[in-house]
C-alpha positions in Angstrom: -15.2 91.6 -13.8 -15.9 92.1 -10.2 -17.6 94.5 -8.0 -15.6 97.0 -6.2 -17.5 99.3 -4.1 -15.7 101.2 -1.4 -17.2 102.7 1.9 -14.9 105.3 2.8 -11.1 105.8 2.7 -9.0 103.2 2.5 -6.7 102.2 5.0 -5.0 99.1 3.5 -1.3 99.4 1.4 -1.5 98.5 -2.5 -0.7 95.1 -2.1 -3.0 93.8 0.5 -5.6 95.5 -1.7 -4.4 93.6 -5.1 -4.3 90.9 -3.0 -8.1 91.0 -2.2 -8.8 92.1 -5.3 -7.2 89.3 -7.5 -8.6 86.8 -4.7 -12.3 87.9 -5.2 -12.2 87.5 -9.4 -10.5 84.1 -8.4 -14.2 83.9 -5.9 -16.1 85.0 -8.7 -14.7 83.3 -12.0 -14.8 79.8 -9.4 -18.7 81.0 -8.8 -19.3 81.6 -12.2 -17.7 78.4 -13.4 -20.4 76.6 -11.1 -23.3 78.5 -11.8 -22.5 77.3 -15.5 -22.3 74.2 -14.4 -25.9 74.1 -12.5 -27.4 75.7 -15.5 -26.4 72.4 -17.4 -27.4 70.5 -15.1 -31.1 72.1 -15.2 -31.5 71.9 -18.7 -30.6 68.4 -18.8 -33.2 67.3 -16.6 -35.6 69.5 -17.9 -35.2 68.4 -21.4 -35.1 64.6 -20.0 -38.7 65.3 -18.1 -40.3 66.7 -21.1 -39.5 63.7 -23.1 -40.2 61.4 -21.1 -44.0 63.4 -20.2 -44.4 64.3 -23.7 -43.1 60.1 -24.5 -45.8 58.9 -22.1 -48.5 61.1 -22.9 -48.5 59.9 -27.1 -48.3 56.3 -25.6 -50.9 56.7 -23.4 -52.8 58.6 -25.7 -52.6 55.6 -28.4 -53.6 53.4 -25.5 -56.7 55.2 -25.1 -58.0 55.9 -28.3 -57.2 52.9 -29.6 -61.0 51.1 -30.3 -61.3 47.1 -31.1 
């Protein structure tokens, strides 16, 4: 799931490299998990500020066309 580049030969033993690795898909699943979260979040409020503008506008459109 992660990126893995490398930059040379390594110089670290198997485990300190599993290590690193299972600790950066633990970094990325956690980033994920709140990028999910904020994209939620967005489309809640965006859904919540076009009904309430497209709410407004019919009322206030009623308001204004309304002839007595």
């Amino acid at each position: 799931m992660a990126y893995r580049g490398t930059r040379g030969p390594s110089t670290s033993n198997n485990y300190e490299s599993s290590y690193l690795e299972r600790h950066n898909d633990s970094l990325v699943d956690e980033l994920s998990s709140k990028v999910a979260a904020l994209k939620k979040v967005s489309v809640y409020i965006a859904v919540n500020y076009l009904a309430y503008f497209f709410w407004n506008f019919e009322r206030s459109s009623r308001v204004a066309f309304q002839h007595d």
